[in-house]
N, C-alpha and C positions, 0 to 999 in steps of 0.2 A: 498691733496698732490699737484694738480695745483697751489692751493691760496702757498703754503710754496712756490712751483718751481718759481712760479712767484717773490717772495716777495726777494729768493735768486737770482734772476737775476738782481733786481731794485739795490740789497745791493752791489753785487759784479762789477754793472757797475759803481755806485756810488766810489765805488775803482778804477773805472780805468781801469776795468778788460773789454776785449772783447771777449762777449758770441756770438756764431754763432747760431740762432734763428731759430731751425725747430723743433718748436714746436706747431707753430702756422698758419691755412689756410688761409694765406692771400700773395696772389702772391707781389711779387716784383718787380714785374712790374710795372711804370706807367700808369694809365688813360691814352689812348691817346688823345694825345691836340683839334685833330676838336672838342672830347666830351665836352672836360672840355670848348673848345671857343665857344661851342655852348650854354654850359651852360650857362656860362657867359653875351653872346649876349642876350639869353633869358630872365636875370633880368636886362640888361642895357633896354629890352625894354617895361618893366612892368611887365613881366608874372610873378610875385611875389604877387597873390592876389590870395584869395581862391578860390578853383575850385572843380569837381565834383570826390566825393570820389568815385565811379565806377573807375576811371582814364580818362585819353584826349581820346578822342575817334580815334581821329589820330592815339596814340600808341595802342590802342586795337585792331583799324583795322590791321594794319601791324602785329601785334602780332598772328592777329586770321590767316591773309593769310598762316602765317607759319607753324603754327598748323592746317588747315585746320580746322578750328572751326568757329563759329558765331560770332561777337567781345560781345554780350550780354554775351558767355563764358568766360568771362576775365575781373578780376578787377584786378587791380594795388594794390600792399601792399608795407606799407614800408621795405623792406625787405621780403626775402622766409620764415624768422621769425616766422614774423606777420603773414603769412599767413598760415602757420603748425598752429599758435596758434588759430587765425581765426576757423580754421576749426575744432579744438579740442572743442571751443567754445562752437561754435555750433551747435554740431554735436552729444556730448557725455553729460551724466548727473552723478551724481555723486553714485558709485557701479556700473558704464557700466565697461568692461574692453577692453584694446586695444592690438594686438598682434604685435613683433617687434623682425623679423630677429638681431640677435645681432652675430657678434660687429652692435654696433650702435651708432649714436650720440645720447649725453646726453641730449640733449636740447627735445629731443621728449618724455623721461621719466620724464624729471621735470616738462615738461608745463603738460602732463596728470597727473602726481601726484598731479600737482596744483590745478587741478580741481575735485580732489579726483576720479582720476580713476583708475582701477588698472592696472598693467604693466605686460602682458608674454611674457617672450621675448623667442624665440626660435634659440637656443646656435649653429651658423653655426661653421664648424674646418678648419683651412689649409689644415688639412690632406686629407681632402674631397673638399678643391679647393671652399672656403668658400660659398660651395652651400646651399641652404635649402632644406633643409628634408621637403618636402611637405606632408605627412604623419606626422611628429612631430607637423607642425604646423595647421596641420588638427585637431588631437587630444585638442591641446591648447583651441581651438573654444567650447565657452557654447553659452545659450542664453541668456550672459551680454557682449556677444562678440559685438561690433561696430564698428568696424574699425580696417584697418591692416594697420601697416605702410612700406613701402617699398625704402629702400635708391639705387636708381640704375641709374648709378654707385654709391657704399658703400662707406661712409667715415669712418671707418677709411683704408679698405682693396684693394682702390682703384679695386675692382672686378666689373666685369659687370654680371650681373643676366641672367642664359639661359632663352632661349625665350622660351622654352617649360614648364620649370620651373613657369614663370611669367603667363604663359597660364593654367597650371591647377590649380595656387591659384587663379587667375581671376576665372575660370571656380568654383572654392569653392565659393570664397566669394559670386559671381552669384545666386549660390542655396541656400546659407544660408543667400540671403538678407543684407551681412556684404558689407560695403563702403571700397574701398582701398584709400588710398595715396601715391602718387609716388611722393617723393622727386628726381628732378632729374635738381639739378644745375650744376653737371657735365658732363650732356650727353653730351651737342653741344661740348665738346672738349676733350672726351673720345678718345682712341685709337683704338677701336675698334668699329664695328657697333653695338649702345644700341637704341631698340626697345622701344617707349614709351609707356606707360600704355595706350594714344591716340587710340594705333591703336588694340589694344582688344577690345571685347564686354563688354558693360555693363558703365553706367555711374557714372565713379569715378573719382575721385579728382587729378590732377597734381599741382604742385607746382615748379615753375623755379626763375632764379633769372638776375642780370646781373652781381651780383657779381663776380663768377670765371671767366666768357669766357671773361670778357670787365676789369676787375683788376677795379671793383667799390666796392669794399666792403663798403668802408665807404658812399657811398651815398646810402645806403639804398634804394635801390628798386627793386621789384620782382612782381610776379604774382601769381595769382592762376587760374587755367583752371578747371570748373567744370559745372553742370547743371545750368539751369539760375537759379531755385529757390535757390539752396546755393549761386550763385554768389550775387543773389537781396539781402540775408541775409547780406553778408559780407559787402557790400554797404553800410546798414543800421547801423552794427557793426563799421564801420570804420568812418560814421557820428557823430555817439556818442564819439570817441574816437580821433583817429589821422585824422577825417577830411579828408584831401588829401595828399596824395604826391605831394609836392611842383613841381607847373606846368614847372618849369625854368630844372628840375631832369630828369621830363617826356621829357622832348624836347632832355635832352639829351640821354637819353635809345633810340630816335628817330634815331640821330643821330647815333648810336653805332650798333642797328639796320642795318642803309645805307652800314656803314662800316662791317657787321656780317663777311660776308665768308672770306676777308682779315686776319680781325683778328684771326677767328679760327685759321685757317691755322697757322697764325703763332704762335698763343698759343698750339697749338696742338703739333707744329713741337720741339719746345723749351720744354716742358713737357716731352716728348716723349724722349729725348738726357739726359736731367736727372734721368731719369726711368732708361735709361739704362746702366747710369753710376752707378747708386747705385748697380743694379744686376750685374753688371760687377765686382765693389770693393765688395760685399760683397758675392760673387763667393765663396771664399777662404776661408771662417768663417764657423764660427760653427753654425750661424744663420739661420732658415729655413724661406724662405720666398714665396708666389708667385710674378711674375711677374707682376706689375700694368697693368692694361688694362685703365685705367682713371689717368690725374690726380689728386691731386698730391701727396700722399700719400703711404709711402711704411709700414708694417707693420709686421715686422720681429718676429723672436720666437728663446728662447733659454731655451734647457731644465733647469729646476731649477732655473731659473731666476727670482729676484722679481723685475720685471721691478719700482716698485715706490722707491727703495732704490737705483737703477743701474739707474735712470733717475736724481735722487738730488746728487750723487756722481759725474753723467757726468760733471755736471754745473762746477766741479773743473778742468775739463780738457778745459772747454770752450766751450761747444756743451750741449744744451737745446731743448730736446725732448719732448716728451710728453708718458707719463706713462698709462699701461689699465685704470686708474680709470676712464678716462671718457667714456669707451665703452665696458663697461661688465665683465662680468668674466672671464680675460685673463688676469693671472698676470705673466704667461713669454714672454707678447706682450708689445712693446712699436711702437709707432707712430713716425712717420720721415716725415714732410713737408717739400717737394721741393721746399720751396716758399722764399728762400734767393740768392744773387747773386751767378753767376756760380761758381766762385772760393772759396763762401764760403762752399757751397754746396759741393766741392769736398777734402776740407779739413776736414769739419765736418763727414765727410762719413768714409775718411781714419782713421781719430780718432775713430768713433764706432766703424771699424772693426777690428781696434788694439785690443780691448778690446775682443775680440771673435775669434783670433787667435787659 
């Protein structure tokens, strides 16, 4: 249904037609310029030659003071991607299985399927304020269980994970010797206060990015924070592989870095105003939704809805969403990114919520 929603968006702009694009996480914001001139100053002055697939130790240091970690805790990946796959890698064998809070992004069911492992995903609801059932996902757990993955803040549900919650699957995974991962590219510009997997017992896996907080999606680069022996692995994996991230990338995550608390702030503040224009426009509808606590994603519900026929029908009104196929079995959910300009964002919204009148 994506590859169709896509392929009907390529056909219909090709007419001429203008689609309002919140379908897809990638902010609309630009890079900002010190990055990209840092970038730049960086390959005018050679740093385009191969370097240490660990990453610069510059940006490890600074990365590790943040995290209060060791920088030997931090390899650079191209992308948060890479580094989910990284750790699937080499972490799982083929008949292990992994368990997976759902809604969930897709991308954590395909790279383990890739590697033939199996997928339980444990079904969180609105109606329960998209918590886990830490009892359900107790149950899930055999002894082919390896790992758990953990999206906090969730994409698709924009929700923040209770810290008590987060504390007794720690406190599981702990005794049954299971690794966690904590995907968490949208903590630094969360709305609320989101606890990282960091500051629990027990040594598991985080994975961040500069994607969301710094609007780098396309330069590819992110981290993984974990014990030195998985970090020395992925070092090793990424020698074989993609080598390094391009040293001129790293200077500018440096830079972006310098700049963090500014930008939050102001990523935070703008995120935050579209949150709650959506729950404000869609007040009045028939939709049930929660309140995002992260951006930027809202992730609404309508009884009886098949959100993959009611998402390829929108495209006719000019507003291109995104359908449950890519996060579980929730087919009267569909996904809304706030990641188009203000004005589009606020016409695409009043459009959906004509439809739920």
């Amino acid at each position: 249904m994506l590859y169709e929603i896509n392929e009907k968006i390529i056909k219909l702009e090709m007419e001429g037609r203008k689609i309002i694009k919140l379908n897809i996480g990638d902010p609309d914001q630009q890079t900002p310029m010190e990055i990209i001139k840092t970038a730049i100053n960086a390959m005018k002055k050679g740093k385009t030659k191969y370097a240490s697939a660990a990453g610069e130790m510059r940006l490890r240091e600074a990365l590790a003071e943040i995290h209060e970690v060791d920088a030997d805790n931090i390899v650079i990946t191209p992308g948060s991607k890479w580094g989910v796959f990284a750790v699937m890698y080499l972490l799982l064998s083929k008949g292990d299985n992994i368990i997976i809070p759902s809604p969930h992004w897709t991308a954590y069911e395909l790279a383990a399927k890739s590697l033939g492992v199996d997928v339980k995903l444990v079904k969180t609801r609105l109606e329960s304020n998209w918590e886990v059932n830490v009892e359900d996902l107790k149950a899930a757990i055999n002894n082919k269980t390896k790992l758990i993955i953990l999206n906090n803040p969730n994409n698709p549900t924009s929700k923040v994970m209770n810290e008590k919650t987060v504390e007794k699957i720690v406190s599981i995974a702990n005794e049954r010797g299971i690794k966690i991962l904590s995907d968490e590219v949208y903590a630094d510009i969360s709305f609320v206060k989101t606890k990282s997997l960091l500051e629990f017992e027990g040594e598991h896996i985080v994975v961040r990015s500069f994607s969301k907080t710094f609007a780098m999606t396309g330069w590819r680069i992110g981290y993984v924070i974990a014990d030195k022996t998985l970090t020395d692995k992925i070092v090793k994996l990424n020698q074989i592989t993609v080598t390094n991230v391009p040293v001129f990338l790293q200077e500018a995550a440096l830079k972006a870095l310098e700049l963090r608390n500014q930008i939050i702030k102001v990523m935070r503040k703008k995120y935050q105003k579209r949150a709650d224009l959506a729950c404000k426009i869609f007040l009045d509808t028939k939709l049930k939704f929660t309140k995002p606590e992260a951006p930027f994603y809202i992730f609404p519900k309508s009884e009886g809805l098949n959100s993959e026929t009611f998402s390829f029908n929108l495209l006719d009104k000019g507003v291109a969403v995104a359908p449950r196929t890519s996060f579980g079995d929730y087919l009267e959910h569909f996904r809304i990114s706030l990641t188009a300009p203000d004005d589009e964002i606020e016409l695409g919204l009043k459009i959906i919520a004509e439809a739920f009148k």
